[in-house]
GUTORLO-765804 format. One line per field, with one value per residue (C-alpha): x, y, z; residue number from 1. Coordinates in steps of 0.05 Angstrom, whole numbers, m for minus. Layout:
// residues N
x <- c(X_...)
y <- c(Y_...)
z <- c(Z_...)
i <- c(NUM_...)
// end
This chain:
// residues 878
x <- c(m217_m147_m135_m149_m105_m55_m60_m63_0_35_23_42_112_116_106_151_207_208_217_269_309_298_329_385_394_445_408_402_430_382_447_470_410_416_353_339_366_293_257_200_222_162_185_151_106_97_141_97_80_161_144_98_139_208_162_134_205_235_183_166_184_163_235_259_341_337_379_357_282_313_332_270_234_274_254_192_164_142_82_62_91_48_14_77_54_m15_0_44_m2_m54_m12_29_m55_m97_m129_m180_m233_m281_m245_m248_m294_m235_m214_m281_m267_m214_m266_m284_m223_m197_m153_m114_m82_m34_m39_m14_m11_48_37_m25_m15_m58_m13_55_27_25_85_126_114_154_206_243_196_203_145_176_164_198_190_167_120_84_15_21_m56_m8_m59_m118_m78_m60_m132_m150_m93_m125_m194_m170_m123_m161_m231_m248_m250_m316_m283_m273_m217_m194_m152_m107_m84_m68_m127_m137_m183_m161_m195_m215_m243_m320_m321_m404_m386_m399_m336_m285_m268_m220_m192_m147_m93_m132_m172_m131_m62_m53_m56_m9_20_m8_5_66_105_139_97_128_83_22_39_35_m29_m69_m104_m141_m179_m251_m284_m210_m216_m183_m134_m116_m71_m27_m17_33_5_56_38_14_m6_9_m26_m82_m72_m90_m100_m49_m2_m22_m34_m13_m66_m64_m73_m77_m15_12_59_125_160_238_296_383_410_434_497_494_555_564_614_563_512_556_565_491_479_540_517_443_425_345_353_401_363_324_396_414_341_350_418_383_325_369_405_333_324_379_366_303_300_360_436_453_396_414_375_341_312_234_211_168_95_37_36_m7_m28_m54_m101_m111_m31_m11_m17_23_72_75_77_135_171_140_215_237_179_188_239_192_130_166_197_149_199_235_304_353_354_288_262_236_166_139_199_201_122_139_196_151_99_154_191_145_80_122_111_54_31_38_9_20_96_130_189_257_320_330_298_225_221_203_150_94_38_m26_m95_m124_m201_m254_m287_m237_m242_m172_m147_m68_m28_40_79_109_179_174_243_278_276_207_204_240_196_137_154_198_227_230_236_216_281_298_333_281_310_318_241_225_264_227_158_168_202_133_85_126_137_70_98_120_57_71_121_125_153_185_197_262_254_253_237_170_188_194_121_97_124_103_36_40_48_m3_m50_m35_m20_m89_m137_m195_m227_m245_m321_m284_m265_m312_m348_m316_m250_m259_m290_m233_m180_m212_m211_m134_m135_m134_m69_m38_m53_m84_m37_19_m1_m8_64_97_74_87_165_168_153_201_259_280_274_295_361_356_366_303_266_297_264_200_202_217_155_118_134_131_63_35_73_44_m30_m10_12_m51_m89_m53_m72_m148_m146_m119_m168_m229_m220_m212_m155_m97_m100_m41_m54_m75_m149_m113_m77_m134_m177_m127_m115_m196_m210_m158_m177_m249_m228_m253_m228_m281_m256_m283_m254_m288_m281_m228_m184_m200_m137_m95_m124_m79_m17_43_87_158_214_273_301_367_421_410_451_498_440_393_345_329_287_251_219_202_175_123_98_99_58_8_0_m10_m75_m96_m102_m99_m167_m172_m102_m108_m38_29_79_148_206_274_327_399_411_375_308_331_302_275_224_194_144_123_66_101_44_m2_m2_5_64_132_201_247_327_369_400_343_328_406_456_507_571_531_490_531_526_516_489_421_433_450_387_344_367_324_264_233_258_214_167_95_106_52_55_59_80_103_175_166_226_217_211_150_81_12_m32_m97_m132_m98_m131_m87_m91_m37_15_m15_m48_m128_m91_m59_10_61_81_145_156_218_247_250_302_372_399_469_488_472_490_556_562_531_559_622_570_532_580_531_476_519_560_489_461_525_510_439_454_512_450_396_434_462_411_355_354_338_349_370_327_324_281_227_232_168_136_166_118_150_134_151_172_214_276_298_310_330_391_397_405_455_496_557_542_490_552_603_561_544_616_605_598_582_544_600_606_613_545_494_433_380_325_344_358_287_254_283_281_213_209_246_246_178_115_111_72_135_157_189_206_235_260_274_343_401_463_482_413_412_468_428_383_304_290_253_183_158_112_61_54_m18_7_20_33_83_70_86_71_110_73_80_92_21_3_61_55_m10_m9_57_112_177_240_221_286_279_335_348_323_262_225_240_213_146_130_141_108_44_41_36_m22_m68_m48_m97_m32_m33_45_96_171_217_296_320_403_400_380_442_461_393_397_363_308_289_288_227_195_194_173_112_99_85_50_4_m8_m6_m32_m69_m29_m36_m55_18_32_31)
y <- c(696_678_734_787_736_748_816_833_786_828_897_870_844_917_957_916_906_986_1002_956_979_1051_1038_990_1006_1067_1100_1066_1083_1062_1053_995_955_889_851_788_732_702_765_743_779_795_829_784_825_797_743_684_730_732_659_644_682_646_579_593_612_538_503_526_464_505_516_464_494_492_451_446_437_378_350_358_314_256_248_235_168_184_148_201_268_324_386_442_490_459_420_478_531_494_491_553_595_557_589_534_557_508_442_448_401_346_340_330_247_262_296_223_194_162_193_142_158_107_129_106_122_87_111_68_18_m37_m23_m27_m95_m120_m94_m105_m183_m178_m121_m167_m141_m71_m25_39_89_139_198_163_131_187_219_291_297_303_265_316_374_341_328_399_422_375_398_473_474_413_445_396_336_312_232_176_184_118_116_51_30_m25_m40_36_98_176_202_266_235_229_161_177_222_186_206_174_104_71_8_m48_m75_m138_m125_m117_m162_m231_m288_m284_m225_m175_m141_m104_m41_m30_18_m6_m69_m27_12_m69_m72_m7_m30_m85_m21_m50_9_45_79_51_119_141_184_157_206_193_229_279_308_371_423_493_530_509_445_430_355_369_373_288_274_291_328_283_196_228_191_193_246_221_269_256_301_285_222_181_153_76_64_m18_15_71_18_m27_23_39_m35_m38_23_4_79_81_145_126_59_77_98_23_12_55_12_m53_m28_4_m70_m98_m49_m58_m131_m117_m64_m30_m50_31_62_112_128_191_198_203_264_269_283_247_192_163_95_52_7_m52_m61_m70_m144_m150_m116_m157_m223_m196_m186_m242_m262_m202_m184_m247_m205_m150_m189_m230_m175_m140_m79_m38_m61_m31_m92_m83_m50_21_m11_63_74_3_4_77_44_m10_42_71_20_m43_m4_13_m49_m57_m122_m95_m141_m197_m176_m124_m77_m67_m96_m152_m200_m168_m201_m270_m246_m300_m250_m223_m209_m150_m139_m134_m79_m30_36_46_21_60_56_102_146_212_230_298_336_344_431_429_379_428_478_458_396_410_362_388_354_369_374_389_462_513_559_508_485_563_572_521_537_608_584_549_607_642_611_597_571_506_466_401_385_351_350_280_277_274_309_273_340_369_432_415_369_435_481_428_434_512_511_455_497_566_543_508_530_517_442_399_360_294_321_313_366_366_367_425_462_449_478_542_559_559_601_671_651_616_661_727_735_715_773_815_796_807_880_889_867_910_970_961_934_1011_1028_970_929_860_825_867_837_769_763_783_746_681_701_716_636_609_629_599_539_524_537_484_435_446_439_379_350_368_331_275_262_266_201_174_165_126_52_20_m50_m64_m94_m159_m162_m154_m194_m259_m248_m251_m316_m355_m327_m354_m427_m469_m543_m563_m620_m610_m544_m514_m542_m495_m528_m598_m618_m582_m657_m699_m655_m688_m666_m675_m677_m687_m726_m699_m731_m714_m759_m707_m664_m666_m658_m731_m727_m668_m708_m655_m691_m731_m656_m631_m686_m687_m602_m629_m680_m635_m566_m585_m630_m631_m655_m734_m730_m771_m755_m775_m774_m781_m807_m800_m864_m937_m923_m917_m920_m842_m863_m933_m881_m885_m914_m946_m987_m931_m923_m839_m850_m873_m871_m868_m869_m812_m859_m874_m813_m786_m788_m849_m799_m759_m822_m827_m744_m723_m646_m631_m585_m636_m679_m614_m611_m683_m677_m685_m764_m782_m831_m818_m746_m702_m633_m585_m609_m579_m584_m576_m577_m624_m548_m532_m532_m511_m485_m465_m492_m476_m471_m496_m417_m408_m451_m436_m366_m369_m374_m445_m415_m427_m374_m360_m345_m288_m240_m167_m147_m141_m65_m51_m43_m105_m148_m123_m150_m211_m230_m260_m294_m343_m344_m398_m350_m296_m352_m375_m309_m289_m346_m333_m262_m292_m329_m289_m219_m173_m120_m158_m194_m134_m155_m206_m248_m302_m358_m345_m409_m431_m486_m488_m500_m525_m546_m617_m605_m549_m581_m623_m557_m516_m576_m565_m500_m490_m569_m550_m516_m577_m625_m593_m584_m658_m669_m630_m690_m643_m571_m520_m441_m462_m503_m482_m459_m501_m472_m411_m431_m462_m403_m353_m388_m392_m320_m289_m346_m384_m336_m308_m334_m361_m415_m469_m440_m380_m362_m295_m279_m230_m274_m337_m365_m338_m379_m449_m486_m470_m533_m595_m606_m672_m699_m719_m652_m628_m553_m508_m443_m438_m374_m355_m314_m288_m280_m200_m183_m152_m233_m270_m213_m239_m316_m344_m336_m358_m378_m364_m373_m418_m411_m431_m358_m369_m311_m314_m385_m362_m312_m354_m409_m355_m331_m399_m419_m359_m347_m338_m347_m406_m434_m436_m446_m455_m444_m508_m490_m469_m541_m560_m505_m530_m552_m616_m576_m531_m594_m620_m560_m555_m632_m608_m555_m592_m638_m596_m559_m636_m689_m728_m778_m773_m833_m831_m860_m923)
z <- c(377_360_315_381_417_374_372_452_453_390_429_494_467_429_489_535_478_468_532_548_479_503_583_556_477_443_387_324_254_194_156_197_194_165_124_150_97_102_83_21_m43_m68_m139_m187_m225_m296_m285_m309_m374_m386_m371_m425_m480_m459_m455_m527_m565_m522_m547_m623_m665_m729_m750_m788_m793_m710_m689_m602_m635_m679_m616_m582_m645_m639_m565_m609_m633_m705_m699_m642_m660_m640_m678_m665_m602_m592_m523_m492_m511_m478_m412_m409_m423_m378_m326_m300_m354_m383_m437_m505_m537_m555_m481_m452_m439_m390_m339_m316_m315_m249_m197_m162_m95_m50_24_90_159_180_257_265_319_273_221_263_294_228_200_264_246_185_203_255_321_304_323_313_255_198_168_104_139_181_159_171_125_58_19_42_17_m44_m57_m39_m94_m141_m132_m144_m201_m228_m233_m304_m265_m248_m242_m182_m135_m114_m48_m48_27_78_105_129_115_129_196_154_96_83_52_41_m20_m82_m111_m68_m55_m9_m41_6_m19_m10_m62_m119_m93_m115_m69_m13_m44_16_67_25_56_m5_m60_m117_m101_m100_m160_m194_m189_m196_m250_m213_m184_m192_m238_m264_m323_m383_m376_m296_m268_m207_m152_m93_m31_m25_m95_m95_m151_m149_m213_m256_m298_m371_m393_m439_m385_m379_m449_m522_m568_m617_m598_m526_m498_m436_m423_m381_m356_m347_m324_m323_m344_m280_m275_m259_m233_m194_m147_m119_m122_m77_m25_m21_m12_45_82_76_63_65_35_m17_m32_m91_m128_m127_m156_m219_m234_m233_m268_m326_m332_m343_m395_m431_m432_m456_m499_m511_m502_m503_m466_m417_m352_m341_m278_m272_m256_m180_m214_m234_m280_m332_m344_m384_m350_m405_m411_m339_m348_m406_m375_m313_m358_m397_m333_m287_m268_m258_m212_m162_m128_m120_m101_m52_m5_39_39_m2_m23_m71_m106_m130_m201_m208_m229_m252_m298_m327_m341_m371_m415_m430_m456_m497_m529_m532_m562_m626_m657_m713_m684_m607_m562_m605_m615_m575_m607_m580_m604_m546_m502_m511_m575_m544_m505_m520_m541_m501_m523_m502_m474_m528_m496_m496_m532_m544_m602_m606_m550_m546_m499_m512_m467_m442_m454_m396_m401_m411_m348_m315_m323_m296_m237_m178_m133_m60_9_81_120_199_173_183_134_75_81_86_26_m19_14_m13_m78_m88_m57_m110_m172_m194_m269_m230_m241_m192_m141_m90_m14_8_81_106_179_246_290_314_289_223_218_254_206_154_171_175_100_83_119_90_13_10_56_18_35_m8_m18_2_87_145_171_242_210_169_226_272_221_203_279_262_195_222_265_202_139_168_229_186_144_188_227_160_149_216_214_153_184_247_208_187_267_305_307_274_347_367_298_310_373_356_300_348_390_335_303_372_386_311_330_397_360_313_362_395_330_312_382_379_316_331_395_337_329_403_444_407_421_461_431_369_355_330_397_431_398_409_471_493_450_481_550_530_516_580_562_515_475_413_379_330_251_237_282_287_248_307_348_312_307_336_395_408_472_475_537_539_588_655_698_714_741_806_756_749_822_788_731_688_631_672_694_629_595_660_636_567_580_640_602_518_526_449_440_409_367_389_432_416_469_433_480_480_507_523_563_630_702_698_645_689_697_628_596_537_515_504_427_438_470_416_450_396_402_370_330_290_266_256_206_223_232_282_319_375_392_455_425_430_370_327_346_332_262_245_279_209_210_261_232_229_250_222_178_243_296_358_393_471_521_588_628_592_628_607_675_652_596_520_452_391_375_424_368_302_282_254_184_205_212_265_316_336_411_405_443_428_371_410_405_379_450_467_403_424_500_484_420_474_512_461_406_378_371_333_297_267_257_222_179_165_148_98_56_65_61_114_100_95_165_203_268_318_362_422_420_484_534_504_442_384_331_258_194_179_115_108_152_90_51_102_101_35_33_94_79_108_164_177_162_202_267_253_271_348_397_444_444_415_407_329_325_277_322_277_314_288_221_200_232_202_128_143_157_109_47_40_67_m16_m69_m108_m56_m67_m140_m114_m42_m24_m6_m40_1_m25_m24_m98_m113_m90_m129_m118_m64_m76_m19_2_m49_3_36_34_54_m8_34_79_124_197_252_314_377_395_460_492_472_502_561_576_554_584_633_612_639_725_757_818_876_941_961_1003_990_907_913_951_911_840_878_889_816_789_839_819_748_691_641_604_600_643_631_691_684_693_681_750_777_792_850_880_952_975_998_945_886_943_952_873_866_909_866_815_855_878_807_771_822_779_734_660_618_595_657_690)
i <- c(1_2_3_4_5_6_7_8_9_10_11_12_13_14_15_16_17_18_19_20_21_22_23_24_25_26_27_28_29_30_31_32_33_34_35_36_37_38_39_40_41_42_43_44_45_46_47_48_49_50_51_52_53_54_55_56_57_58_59_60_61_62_63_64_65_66_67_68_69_70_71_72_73_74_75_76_77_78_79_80_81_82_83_84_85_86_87_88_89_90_91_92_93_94_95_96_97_98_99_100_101_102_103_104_105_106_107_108_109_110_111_112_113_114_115_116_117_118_119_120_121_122_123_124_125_126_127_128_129_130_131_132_133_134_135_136_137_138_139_140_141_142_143_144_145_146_147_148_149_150_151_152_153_154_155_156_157_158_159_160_161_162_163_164_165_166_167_168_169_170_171_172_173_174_175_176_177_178_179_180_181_182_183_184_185_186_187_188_189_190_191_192_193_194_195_196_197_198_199_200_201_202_203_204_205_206_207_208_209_210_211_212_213_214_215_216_217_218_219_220_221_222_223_224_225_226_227_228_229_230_231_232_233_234_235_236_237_238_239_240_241_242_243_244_245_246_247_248_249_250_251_252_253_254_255_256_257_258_259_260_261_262_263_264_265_266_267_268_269_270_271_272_273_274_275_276_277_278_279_280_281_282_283_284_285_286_287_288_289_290_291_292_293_294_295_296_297_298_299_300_301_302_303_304_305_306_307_308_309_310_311_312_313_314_315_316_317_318_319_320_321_322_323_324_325_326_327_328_329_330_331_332_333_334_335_336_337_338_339_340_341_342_343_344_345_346_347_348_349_350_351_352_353_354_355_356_357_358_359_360_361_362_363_364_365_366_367_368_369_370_371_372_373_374_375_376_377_378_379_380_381_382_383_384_385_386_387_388_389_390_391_392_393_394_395_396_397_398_399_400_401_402_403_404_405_406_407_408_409_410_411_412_413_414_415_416_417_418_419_420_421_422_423_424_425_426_427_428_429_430_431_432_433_434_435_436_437_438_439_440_441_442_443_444_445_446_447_448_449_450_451_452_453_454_455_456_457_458_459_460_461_462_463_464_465_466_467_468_469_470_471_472_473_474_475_476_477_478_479_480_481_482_483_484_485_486_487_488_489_490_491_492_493_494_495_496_497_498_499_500_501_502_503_504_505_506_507_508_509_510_511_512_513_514_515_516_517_518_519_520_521_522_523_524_525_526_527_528_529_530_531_532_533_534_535_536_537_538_539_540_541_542_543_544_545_546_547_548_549_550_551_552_553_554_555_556_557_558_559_560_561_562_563_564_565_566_567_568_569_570_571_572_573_574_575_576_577_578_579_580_581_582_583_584_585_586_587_588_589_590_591_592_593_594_595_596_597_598_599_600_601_602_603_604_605_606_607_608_609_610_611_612_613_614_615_616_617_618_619_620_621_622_623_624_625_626_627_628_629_630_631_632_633_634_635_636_637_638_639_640_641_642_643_644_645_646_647_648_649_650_651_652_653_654_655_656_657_658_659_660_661_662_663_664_665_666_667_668_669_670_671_672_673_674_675_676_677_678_679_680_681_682_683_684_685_686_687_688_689_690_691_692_693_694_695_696_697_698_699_700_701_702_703_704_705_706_707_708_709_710_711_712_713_714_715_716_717_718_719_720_721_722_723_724_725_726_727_728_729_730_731_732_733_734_735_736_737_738_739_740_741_742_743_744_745_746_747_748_749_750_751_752_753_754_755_756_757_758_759_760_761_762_763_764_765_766_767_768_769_770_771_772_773_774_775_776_777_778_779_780_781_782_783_784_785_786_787_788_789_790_791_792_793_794_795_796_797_798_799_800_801_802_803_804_805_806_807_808_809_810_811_812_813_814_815_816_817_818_819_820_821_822_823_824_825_826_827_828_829_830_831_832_833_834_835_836_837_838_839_840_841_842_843_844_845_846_847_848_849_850_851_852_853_854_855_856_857_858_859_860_861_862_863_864_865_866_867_868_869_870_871_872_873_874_875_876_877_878)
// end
C-alpha cells in the first residue's frame, strides 16, 4: 500500500515538475550538470578480496628479519603468543558457515547487554531525585530501539551462537522484546548491585558488576546497546586460538595532559567528560602496574570477560572504586572501569602464582591474595592486546550527529565497507531529523527481526519496509536517470520531497509504536502510588508496624522574637500544635519549643506540665559566644543539642498547619528516609536576578558548591514553606565539616546576607555525601570535602544508612499548600479563606512576613480562621 503511495506521489511530482521546468526553464546542457556531493559510490567490486590479501601480508608474523611483525610480537605476552595467521585467517574467511570443532564451547556463551530508556517517566522520577529536580532528558539517554537492532546484527552475523542474552537495566524491560523466549533475560540492577549501591546512572557502575549475572558463563561478551555488527563474525575475532583469551582491542595512545583535564573539569563538558576519565585511570595504572605505561584508547566494540576474576579485581581496587560506587552519575573524576579490568587482565594474570600474587612492578604486589571458585573450568587466565592497525581494520567509531550529510556519510561508509566488522553510533544529535534519519538506517541496514521482538512490533515495521528499503531503491535509480536531463535544483527538490515523504512515514511509524504500549504516563507509578496511600489514611491511631517508630519521633519550633510583630495576637504556635493532635492521631513523641528569651506572656497558654511538652531556652543548647544571638540561623545549626531528642525528628515553623488527617509517610519515605520539601531547580535566568536578593542563599550555596564541587551540585534549590525532617545525627559532622563557616556565622547577632543557611547545609550533605554504602568512611565530594577527615557518628545511633528523599512536585502539588499570602485584600482573603475550608490537602503554610502590614481587621478575621479550622484546644494547652 505504501509502495503505490509512493509511486502515485513520485509521478505526480514528475509530471507537475516537468511542466513547470518546460514554461519557466532555458534548455539544459548535460555538460553543466553538477553530481550531487551525496551521490553513493558504488565502485567496490572486489574490494574486500584486495581486503583479505592486504589483511594477510599486515598480519604474517612468519618473517622473523621483519621488523613491523617484531613489533606486533612484543604487544604479545609470551605466555600467550598465538599460532602465526591462524586467528586472522579465521576472521578475514568467515562467511557465517558452521565452527570448527575447537570453537564449539563458545556457542553457549553469554551475551550481556546494558539498556536504558532514559525517557521513561518512572525512570526520570527516580533519577530526577538525585540530579537536583531535573526531569529532563539527553541524547545519551534516549531509546531510539538501538539495542533491538544490535540484537538483530548479532543474530545475523553471529549465526554460531545458540547462548543466553542477558539484558542488564534499571528496573525496566524493552516494549519490543518477548521476554517469553527462553533465550533472553532481563536482569535489574537490583539484582546484581551491592547494598545501597542502586539506582546508578552511571554505566561504569553496571559494567562492576556483570558478573553477578545469576547463570553468566565463566567467558561473556559485554555489548553496549549501540553496538552493532556489520559482516559475519568469527570467535576468533573475541578470543585467541590457542588458551582462548580475550581479545582487547586498542587504537592511538592518548595524551594525558592535567591542563586539558582541568579545563574539561572547569567547563563541565558531558561530552568531553570521559577524556578526564582516561587521565585518572592511567595514574591508577601507573601506580599499579607500570610507572611508564602509556594510554591507548579502547577501541568502541565488544569486550570479553572473565567472569571468575571480576572480584579480584574489585578487591584490588576497593579504594579506588568508592568514588565510583558512591556517585550516581558520571564524573570525569571517575576510572574507565573497562580499561582498568582490561589492564588488570593484562598485567596482573602474568604472574605464576596469579591470584595468590599479582605481577606488575608497583603497588599490585601487596594485593592480599584471592581464591578462586573450585568449580571453574578454566585453569589459565591471559589477555592478548590487539594492535592498533589490525584494530583499525575491523572496529569503527561513528556518532549520530544533527548534520544530515555527516550521518549520511558514515551510514554509507558502513553500508559500504563491509571489512569493518563492529562499530558503533554514539548519539550526539538533539533534532528530530536526525533520530528520524537515525531510525531510517536502523531500519534499512537490518531489516530482518530477530526471535527475541514481539509479534505486533515486527508487524508494525514491515508495513514501513517498502517505503524505507524498496522505495529508497527505487528513488535512487530514479535520480540516476534524471540527473543527465535535469538541473541539480530540479534533482535537489525532488530529492527533498522524495526524503520528506520517508520522513513523515517514519514519524508516523515511530508514533504508532510508541502508542503499543499505551499512552505515555504523566506521573510516574511511584507518584501515584504515594499520593493514594496518604489520601487513604483516615486518623487511625495505630499505623501499621512499619511505622510505629514514626509515634515517638520528636518535633521541634522555634519561638522566634515576635514583639516587634502583630503577630503575637495571631498565636501561631497554639494553631499549629492544635493541627498537630487534631490531624497526626498517631503522633505520641515530644515537642520542644526553643525560646529566644524567658517564657513570656504569649506562651500562658501553654501546658508546661504536660510531659510532651519541654520549653527549652536557646542558651542551653548553644555555644556560649553565640548564646545571647538573636539569629534564628544560628539556633538552627544545634538543634542536635536538644536533650532527649530522638534519631528523626522533625523541625516545624510556628506557620505550619496540618488540615486533614497526615500519615508519618508525608516526612519519611516507606524506606525510613527523610524528604525534603524543595522548590524546582532555579534556571540561570533566575540564579542571576535573585542572587542580589538573598545573598544568604547564594553565599551558602557558593559554599556548598566550594566542598562538595562546582560540577557536582547540579543545581540550586529553595526550601518549600513546609516540615523539615532531619537526622539527629548528622548536624555534628556537618559542623565539622563546614567549622568556619559554622564559627563565623556564630558571630552574626542578628540574621546577615553572610550567614551560613544551615538548613541548606545538612540537606544537601545529606544529599550529595552520606546516601552511599561507604558513609561515614567515605563521603562523596571532589571540593574540599576530600581534603577533611572521614567524620566521626554518635556511638548510640541505631541508623547505619543515611538516605533521603525529596518530595517531587505531582506529590507536594497534591499534599500541601505552601506559603498563601494573606493581605488586607478582601477578595484574596475570601478566596484563601475558601480553599482551606474545603481542601483535601493535608498542610498548610501561611506567609507570615507579611503580618506586619496587616490591618486590625484582617489579623481577626485570620484569628477566626483558625478558630473555626482549630476550635478545639489541644492537650498542650491549659
Amino acid at each position: 500500500m505504501l509502495n503505490k503511495k509512493f509511486i502515485v506521489v513520485f509521478f505526480v511530482f514528475i509530471v507537475v515538475e516537468t511542466i513547470l521546468l518546460f514554461v519557466r526553464s532555458p534548455k539544459i546542457e548535460r555538460n553543466n550538470i553538477e553530481v550531487p556531493d551525496d551521490v553513493i559510490d558504488n565502485e567496490q567490486d572486489g574490494y574486500f578480496n584486495l581486503f583479505k590479501e592486504k589483511s594477510k601480508k599486515l598480519l604474517n608474523i612468519n618473517k622473523p628479519n621483519d621488523s613491523n611483525n617484531d613489533n606486533i610480537v612484543k604487544e604479545i605476552p609470551a605466555y600467550a603468543r598465538i599460532p602465526k595467521n591462524s586467528d586472522w585467517d579465521y576472521v578475514v574467511n568467515y562467511n557465517g558457515e558452521e565452527l570448527e570443532p575447537e570453537w564449539q564451547w563458545v556457542k553457549n556463551i553469554s551475551i550481556v547487554y546494558t539498556w536504558v530508556d532514559g525517557n521513561d517517566v518512572d525512570f526520570l522520577d527516580i533519577k530526577s531525585k538525585y540530579n537536583g529536580g531535573n526531569r529532563s532528558y539527553n541524547s545519551r539517554d534516549r531509546s531510539a530501539d538501538e539495542l533491538r537492532y544490535s540484537i538483530r546484527s548479532l543474530t545475523k552475523y553471529l549465526p554460531w551462537h545458540k547462548g543466553h542474552i542477558y539484558i542488564v537495566t534499571n528496573d525496566q524491560t524493552p516494549k519490543w522484546l518477548n521476554t517469553t523466549n527462553p533465550r533472553v533475560t532481563v536482569v535489574s540492577h537490583r539484582e546484581i548491585f551491592p547494598e545501597h549501591v542502586f539506582p546508578t546512572y552511571d554505566s561504569t557502575t553496571i559494567e562492576l558488576f556483570l558478573d553477578k549475572i545469576p547463570g553468566v558463563t565463566e567467558r561473556f561478551i559485554y555489548f553496549n546497546d549501540d553496538i552493532f555488527l556489520n559482516n559475519y563474525i568469527h570467535p576468533a575475532f573475541f578470543f585467541t586460538t590457542k588458551g582462548f583469551y580475550p581479545k582487547i582491542y586498542k587504537d592511538k595512545i592518548h595524551e594525558n595532559k592535567k591542563e586539558n583535564v582541568d579545563r574539561i573539569i572547569r567547563l563541565n563538558n558531558i561530552h568531553e567528560m570521559f577524556q578526564a576519565s582516561k587521565y585518572f585511570t592511567n595514574e591508577i595504572i601507573k601506580e599499579y602496574f607500570d610507572e611508564n605505561y602509556e594510554y591507548r584508547n579502547l577501541c568502541h566494540t565488544g569486550h570479553v570477560f572473565y567472569r571468575d576474576l571480576m572480584e579480584p579485581f574489585r578487591r584490588l581496587f576497593k579504594e579506588e572504586l568508592k568514588v565510583v560506587l558512591s556517585d550516581k552519575f558520571r564524573s570525569p573524576y571517575k576510572l574507565h572501569a573497562i580499561y582498568l579490568y582490561q589492564t588488570f587482565l593484562q598485567y596482573a594474570t602474568r604472574h605464576e602464582d596469579f591470584p595468590n600474587k599479582l605481577a606488575g612492578n608497583a603497588k599490585a604486589r601487596a594485593f592480599e591474595g584471592y581464591t578462586l571458585p573450585a568449580n571453574r573450568t578454566i585453569e589459565k587466565y591471559s589477555a592478548y592486546v590487539v594492535p592498533m592497525e589490525t584494530a583499525r581494520m575491523f572496529i569503527k567509531y561513528g556518532k549520530i550527529t544533527n548534520s544530515s550529510k555527516a550521518n549520511k556519510r558514515l551510514f554509507n561508509l558502513f553500508k559500504r565497507k563491509r571489512s569493518l566488522l563492529v562499530y558503533n553510533l554514539n548519539d550526539f544529535y538533539t533534532t528530530e531529523n536526525a533520530f528520524l534519519e537515525f531510525t531510517n538506517y536502523m531500519i534499512s541496514r537490518y531489516p530482518e527481526p530477530s526471535e527475541f521482538e514481539k509479534t505486533e512490533y515486527v508487524e508494525l515495521e514491515e508495513e514501513i519496509l517498502p517505503v524505507v528499503v524498496e522505495d529508497s531503491k527505487l528513488s535512487t535509480s530514479i535520480l540516476k536517470s534524471i540527473e543527465k536531463d535535469y538541473s541539480r535544483k530540479f534533482v535537489g527538490k525532488f530529492k527533498k520531497e522524495i526524503e520528506q515523504y520517508k520522513f513523515n512515514t517514519i514519524r508516523e511509524y515511530v508514533n504508532i509504536k510508541e502508542a503499543l504500549s499505551g499512552p505515555r504516563k504523566e506521573y510516574s507509578d511511584r507518584e501515584v502510588e504515594e499520593v493514594s496511600a496518604l489520601y487513604k489514611y483516615k486518623g487511625r491511631y495505630r499505623v501499621s508496624p512499619l511505622w510505629q517508630w514514626a509515634n515517638n519521633i520528636s518535633f521541634v519550633y522555634i519561638l522566634q522574637n515576635v514583639s516587634r510583630r502583630n503577630t503575637a495576637v495571631i498565636n501561631e504556635l497554639k494553631y499549629s500544635l492544635r493541627s498537630v493532635k487534631k490531624y497526626l492521631p498517631w503522633f505520641r513523641g515530644d515537642i520542644f519549643i526553643i525560646t529566644q528569651q524567658e517564657v513570656t506572656d504569649e506562651l500562658l497558654w501553654l501546658n508546661t506540665n504536660n510531659p510532651k511538652i519541654h520549653v527549652i531556652n536557646q542558651d542551653k543548647i548553644l555555644p556560649y559566644e553565640a548564646a545571647q544571638t538573636k539569629n534564628i540561623h544560628v539556633i538552627e545549626m544545634y538543634l542536635d543539642k536538644i536533650p532527649g531528642l530522638s534519631e528523626r525528628f522533625v523541625y516545624l515553623k510556628n506557620n505550619h498547619f496540618f488540615i486533614n488527617y497526615t500519615h508519618p509517610r508525608f516526612f519519611f519515605n516507606n524506606e525510613l528516609y527523610p524528604k525534603y520539601n524543595l522548590k524546582d531547580p532555579l534556571k540561570g535566568h533566575e540564579i542571576f536576578y535573585e542572587r542580589g536578593k538573598n545573598k544568604s542563599f547564594y553565599h551558602t550555596y557558593d559554599i556548598i558548591k566550594d566542598y562538595f564541587g562546582i560540577n557536582y551540585v547540579s543545581t540550586i534549590r529553595y526550601f518549600k514553606d513546609a516540615p523539615y525532617p532531619f537526622y539527629r545525627d548528622l548536624f555534628e559532622p556537618c559542623r565539622q565539616l563546614y567549622k568556619s563557616e559554622v564559627e563565623d556565622t556564630n558571630t552574626h547577632m542578628i540574621p546577615s546576607d553572610n550567614d551560613f543557611l544551615f538548613l541548606y547545609a545538612i540537606a544537601t550533605y545529606n544529599i550529595y555525601g552520606t546516601e552511599q554504602p561507604f558513609y561515614p568512611e567515605y563521603v562523596t565530594g571532589y571540593g574540599k570535602i576530600r581534603d577533611v577527615p572521614p567524620p566521626v557518628l554518635n556511638e548510640k545511633r541505631t541508623i547505619d544508612f543515611y538516605g533521603f528523599d525529596i518530595t517531587s512536585p505531582y506529590i507536594s502539588d497534591n499534599t500541601m499548600i505552601t506559603s498563601i499570602p494573606f493581605t488586607n485584600d478582601r477578595t484574596i482573603k475570601q478566596n484563601m479563606m475558601n480553599e482551606l475550608m474545603r481542601t483535601k490537602k493535608l498542610f498548610f503554610s501561611i506567609k507570615n512576613d507579611g503580618y506586619a502590614r496587616l490591618t486590625s481587621e484582617s489579623i481577626n478575621e485570620l484569628t477566626n480562621l483558625m478558630e473555626s479550622l482549630y476550635p478545639a484546644k489541644s492537650y498542650y494547652e491549659v
